[in-house]
C-alpha positions in Angstrom: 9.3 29.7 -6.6 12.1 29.8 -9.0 14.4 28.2 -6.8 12.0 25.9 -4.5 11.1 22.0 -4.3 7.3 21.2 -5.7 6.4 18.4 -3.9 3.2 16.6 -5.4 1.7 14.6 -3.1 1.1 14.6 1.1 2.1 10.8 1.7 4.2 8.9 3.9 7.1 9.1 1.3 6.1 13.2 0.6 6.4 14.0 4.1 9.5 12.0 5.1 11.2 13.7 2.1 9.7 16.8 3.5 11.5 15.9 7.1 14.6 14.7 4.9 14.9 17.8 3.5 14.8 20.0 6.2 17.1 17.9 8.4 19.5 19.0 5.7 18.2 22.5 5.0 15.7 24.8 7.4 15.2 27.6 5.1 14.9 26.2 1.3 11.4 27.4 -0.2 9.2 23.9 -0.3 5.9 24.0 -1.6 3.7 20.6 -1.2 0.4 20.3 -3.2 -2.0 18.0 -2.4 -5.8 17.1 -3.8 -6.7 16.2 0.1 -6.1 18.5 3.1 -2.5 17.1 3.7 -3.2 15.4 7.2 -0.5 13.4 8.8 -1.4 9.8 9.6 -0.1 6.3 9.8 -1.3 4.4 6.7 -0.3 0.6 7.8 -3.0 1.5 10.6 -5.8 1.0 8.2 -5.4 -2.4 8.4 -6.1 -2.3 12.5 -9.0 0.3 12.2 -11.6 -2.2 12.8 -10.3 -4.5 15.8 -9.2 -1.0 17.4 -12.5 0.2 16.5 -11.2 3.8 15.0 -12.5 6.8 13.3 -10.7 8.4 10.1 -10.3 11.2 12.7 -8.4 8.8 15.1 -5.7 8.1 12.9 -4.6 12.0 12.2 -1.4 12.6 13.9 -1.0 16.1 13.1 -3.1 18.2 10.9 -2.0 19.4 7.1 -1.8 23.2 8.8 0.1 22.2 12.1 2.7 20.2 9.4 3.1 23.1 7.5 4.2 25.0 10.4 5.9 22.8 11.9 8.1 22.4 8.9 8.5 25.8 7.1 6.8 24.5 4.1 3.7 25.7 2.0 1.1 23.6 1.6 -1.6 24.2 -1.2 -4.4 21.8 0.4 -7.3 20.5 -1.9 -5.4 21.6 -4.9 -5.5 19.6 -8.1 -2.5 19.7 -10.2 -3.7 19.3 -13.5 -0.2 19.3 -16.1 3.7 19.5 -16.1 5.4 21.5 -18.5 8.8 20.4 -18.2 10.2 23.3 -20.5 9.1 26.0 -18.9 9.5 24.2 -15.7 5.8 24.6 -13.9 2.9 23.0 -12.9 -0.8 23.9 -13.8 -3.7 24.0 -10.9 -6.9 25.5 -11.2 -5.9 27.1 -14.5 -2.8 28.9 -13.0 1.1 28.0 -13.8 3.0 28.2 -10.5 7.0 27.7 -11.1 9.4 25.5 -10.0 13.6 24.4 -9.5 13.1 20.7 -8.8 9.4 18.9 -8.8 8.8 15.6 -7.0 6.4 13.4 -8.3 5.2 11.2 -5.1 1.5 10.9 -6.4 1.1 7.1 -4.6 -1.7 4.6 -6.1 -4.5 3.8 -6.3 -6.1 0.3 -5.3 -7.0 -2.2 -8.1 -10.8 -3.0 -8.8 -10.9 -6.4 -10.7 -13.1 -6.5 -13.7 -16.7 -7.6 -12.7 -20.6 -7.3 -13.8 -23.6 -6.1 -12.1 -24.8 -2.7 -10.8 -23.5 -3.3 -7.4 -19.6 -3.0 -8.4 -20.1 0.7 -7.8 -20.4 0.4 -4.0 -17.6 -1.3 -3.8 -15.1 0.3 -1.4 -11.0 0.6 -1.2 -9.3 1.5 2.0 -5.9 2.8 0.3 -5.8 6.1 2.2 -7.6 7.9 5.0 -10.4 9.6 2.8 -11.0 6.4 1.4 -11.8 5.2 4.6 -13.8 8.3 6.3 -16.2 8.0 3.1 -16.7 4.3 3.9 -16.8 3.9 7.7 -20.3 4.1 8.5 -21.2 1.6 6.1 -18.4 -0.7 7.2 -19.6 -0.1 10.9 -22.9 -1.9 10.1 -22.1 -4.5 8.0 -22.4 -7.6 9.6 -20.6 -9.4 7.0 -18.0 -8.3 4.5 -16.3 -9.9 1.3 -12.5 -8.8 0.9 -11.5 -9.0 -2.8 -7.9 -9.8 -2.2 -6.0 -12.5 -0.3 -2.4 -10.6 -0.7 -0.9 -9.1 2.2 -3.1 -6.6 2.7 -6.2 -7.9 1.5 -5.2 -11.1 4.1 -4.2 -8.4 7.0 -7.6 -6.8 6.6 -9.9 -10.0 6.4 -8.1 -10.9 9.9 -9.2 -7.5 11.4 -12.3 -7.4 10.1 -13.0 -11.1 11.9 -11.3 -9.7 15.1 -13.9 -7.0 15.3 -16.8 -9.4 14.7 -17.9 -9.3 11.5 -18.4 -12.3 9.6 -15.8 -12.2 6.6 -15.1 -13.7 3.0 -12.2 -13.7 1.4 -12.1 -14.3 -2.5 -8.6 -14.5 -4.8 -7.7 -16.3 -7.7 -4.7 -17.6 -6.6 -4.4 -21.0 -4.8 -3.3 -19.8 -1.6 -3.0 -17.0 0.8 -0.2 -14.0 -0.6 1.2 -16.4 -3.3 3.7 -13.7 -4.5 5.2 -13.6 -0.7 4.9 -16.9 0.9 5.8 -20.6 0.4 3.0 -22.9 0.6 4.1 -24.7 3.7 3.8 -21.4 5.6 0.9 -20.0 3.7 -1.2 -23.3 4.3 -1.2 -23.2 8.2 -2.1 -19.0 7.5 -5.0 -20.0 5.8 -6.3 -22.7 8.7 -5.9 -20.0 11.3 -8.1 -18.0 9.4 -10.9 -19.9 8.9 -10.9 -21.2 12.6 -11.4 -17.5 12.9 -14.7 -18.2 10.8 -13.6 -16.7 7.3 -14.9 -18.0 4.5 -11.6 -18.7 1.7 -13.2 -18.7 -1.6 -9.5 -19.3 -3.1 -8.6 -20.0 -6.8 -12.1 -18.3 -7.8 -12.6 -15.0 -8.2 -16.0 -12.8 -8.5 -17.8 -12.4 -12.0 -21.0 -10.2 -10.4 -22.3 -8.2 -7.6 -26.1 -7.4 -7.8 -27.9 -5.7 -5.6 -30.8 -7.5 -3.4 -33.0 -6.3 -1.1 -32.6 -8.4 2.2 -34.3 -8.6 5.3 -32.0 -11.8 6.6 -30.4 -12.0 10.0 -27.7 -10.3 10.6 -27.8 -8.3 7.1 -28.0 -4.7 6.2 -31.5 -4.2 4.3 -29.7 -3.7 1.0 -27.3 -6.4 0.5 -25.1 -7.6 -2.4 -25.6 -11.2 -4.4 -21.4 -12.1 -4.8 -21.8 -14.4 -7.9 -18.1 -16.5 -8.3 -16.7 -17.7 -11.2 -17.1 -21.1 -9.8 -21.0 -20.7 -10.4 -21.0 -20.4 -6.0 -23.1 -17.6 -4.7 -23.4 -15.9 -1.4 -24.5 -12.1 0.1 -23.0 -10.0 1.7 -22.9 -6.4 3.5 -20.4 -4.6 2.2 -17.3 -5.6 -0.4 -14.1 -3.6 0.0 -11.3 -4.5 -3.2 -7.6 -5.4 -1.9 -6.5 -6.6 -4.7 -3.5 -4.8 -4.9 -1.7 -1.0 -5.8 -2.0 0.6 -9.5 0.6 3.2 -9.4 -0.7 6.9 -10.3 0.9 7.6 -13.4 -1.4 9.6 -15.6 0.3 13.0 -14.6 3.6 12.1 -15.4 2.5 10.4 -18.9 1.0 13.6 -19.4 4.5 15.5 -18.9 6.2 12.9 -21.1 7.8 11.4 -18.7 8.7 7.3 -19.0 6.5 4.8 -17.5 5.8 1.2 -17.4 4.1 0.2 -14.6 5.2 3.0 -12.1 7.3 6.3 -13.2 10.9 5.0 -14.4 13.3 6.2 -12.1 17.3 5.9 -12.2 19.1 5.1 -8.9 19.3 8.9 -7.6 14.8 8.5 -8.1 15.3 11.2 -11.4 13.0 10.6 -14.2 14.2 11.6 -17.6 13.4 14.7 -17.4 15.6 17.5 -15.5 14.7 18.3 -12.4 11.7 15.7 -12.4 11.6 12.9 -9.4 9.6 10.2 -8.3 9.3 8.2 -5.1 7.0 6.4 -3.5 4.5 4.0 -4.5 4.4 5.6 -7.9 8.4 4.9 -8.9 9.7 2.1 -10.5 12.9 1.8 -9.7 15.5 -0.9 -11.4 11.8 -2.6 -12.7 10.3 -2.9 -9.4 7.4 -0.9 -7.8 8.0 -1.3 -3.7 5.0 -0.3 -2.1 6.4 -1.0 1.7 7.4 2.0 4.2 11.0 1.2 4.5 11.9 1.5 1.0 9.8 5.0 0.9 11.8 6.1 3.7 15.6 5.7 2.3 14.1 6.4 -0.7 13.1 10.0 1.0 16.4 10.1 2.8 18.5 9.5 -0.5 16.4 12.0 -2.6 16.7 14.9 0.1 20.5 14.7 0.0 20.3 14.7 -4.0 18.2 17.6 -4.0 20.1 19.7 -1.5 23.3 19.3 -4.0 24.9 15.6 -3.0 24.2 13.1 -5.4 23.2 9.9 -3.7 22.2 6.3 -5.1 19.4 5.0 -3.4 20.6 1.6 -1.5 17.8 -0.9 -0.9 19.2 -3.7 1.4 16.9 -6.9 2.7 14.3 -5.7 4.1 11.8 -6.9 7.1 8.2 -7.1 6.4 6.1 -7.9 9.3 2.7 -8.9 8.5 -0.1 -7.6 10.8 -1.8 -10.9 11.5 -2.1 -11.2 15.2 -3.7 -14.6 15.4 -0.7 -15.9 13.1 2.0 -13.4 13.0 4.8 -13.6 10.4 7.8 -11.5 9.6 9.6 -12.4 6.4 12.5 -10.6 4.1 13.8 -11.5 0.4 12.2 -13.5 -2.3 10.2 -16.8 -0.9 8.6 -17.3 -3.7 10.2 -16.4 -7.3 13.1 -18.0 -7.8 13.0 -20.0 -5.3 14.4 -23.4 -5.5 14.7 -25.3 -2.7 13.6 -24.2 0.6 14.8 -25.7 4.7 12.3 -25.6 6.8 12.3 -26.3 10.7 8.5 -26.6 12.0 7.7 -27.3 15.9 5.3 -26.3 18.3 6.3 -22.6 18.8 6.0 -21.6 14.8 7.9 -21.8 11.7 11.3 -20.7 10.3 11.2 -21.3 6.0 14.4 -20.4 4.2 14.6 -20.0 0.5 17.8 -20.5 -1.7 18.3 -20.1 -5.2 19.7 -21.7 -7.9 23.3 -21.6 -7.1 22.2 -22.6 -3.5 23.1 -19.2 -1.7 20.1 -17.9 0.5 17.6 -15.2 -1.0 15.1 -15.2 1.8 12.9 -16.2 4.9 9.9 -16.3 6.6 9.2 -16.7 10.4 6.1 -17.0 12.4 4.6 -16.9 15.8 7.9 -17.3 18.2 10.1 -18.0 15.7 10.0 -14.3 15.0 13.2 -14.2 17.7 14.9 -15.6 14.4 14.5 -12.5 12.1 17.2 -10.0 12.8 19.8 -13.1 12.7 18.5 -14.2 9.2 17.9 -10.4 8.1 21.9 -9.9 8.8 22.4 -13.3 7.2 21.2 -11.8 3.9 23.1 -8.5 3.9 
């Protein structure tokens, strides 16, 4: 394994650097190890799973074995890699040292669970991956009402679904609108009415100081429910709480290995760490101070690293971006910075949607947001930006 890539991690970015790398090369030894069985699925779908009314096992696209296969590699499944000796160039699982010529960190995140009281904050579930989900599904199926903790984008794309499907929904953040670090307040305002149309409860600007358990026997309750105390002094129950409330990058590994970290692993532009042979992509890199969470940046980033790895050196290039926001009932689409830095923004508002640009300080364009038919707009504005 002297000469092979160690791959830790079986994510999106893992996998497309996987498919990167063998685009470029069939035959180079890869080994990929994983603490899960190394399935292939779509993780934006987690945010659909309830309106589509899906199983964990729906979502599987191809099996860790049938990847394997299908791409030369080795896959260690349920392995736990425990250190990183970057001197003698190995990795540690179960006890044993297994070699390596390049390692790639792409160890994701894991989703944030605010501070709170009360000897219900144990039951409280994350959907960040697919074996979050399997172990909460059942309960999820028979809640009648849940509480989102969250009202970013995916904590806002998951209270819509969760409404779609029926259940009756609450949605608390401590910000004063719906995904304040992405959208103006003219287009997160008429968000935030379509959603509680839809019958969601916005418990905005509050945030949740307990969650006790209480026996229930109310309509349309499970028999053991939670008391959701705000900081507001408000109180309700509810079913079942999942936390949204965004991404803490997995860095504890690479800390371990002495590698630099702030918030994610510190990457340069070619995704090396500062250690030799050492990478990082995914939702655990920081790259040039930002952690980018979003599939498209994964994905060059995969592409980028693959030819760096296979002997070309190549900066990774991030240019504007499209994000489209899965929230049917009010669908937006939106690229740049909206919100920090902003200075001014145009809007034009009618009937058919919305179309917000945002300009800086020396008045040149930095971003937009469109919604409902005024997502016809986006490539030309995307373009505009480049």
């Amino acid at each position: 394994m002297t000469d092979s890539i160690v791959i830790i991690g079986s994510g999106f970015a893992a996998y497309q650097l996987v498919k990167a790398l063998r685009r470029g090369d069939a035959s180079r030894p890869i080994h990929v190890f994983t603490a899960n069985d190394g399935c292939d699925y779509n993780k934006p779908d987690l945010s659909h799973v309830f309106s589509r009314q899906q199983q964990a096992s729906d979502m599987i696209r191809q099996t860790g074995e049938a990847f394997a296969q299908e791409q030369g590699i080795t896959l260690h499944a349920h392995c736990q890699v425990e250190a990183i000796d970057p001197v003698a160039k190995t990795i540690t699982v179960s006890g044993e040292a297994y070699p390596y010529g390049q390692l790639v960190l792409a160890t994701g995140a894991r989703a944030f669970i605010p501070p709170m009281q009360g000897e219900a904050v144990q039951q409280v579930l994350t959907l960040n991956s697919l074996e979050e989900y399997q172990q909460g599904q059942e309960q999820l199926a028979t809640a009648a009402h849940v509480t989102v903790i969250g009202g970013g984008l995916i904590g806002t794309e998951l209270a819509m679904d969760l409404a779609t499907s029926g259940k009756q929904v609450a949605l608390v953040d401590p910000a004063s609108q719906l995904m304040a670090s992405l959208l103006p307040e003219a287009v997160a305002h008429p968000l935030e009415k379509t959603m509680r149309k839809m019958g969601i409860a916005m418990f905005l600007g509050d945030h949740i100081t307990r969650l006790d358990k209480q026996d229930s026997d109310l309509a349309n309750l499970s028999a053991h429910s939670t008391v959701v105390t705000l900081a507001s002094g408000r109180t309700f129950t509810t079913s079942q709480v999942i936390a949204a409330a965004g991404l803490v990058p997995n860095v504890s590994l690479a800390q371990q290995a002495g590698l630099q970290t702030t918030r994610g692993i510190v990457v340069d532009s070619q995704l090396r760490t500062f250690q030799a042979d050492i990478y990082a992509l995914g939702d655990c890199a920081e790259i040039n101070g930002r952690v980018l969470a979003y599939l498209q940046p994964a994905l060059l980033s995969a592409n980028a690293l693959a030819k760096t790895l296979l002997g070309t050196p190549t900066d990774l290039v991030l240019p504007p971006m499209l994000v489209k926001v899965k929230t049917p009932q009010y669908p937006i689409q939106l690229s740049g910075q909206n919100v920090q830095d902003a200075q001014r923004w145009q809007l034009d508002v009618d009937h058919t949607g919305t179309t917000c640009q945002s300009f800086n300080a020396e008045g040149k364009a930095q971003g937009f947001v469109v919604t409902q038919e005024h997502q016809s707009k986006a490539f030309t504005l995307l373009n505009a930006l480049r």
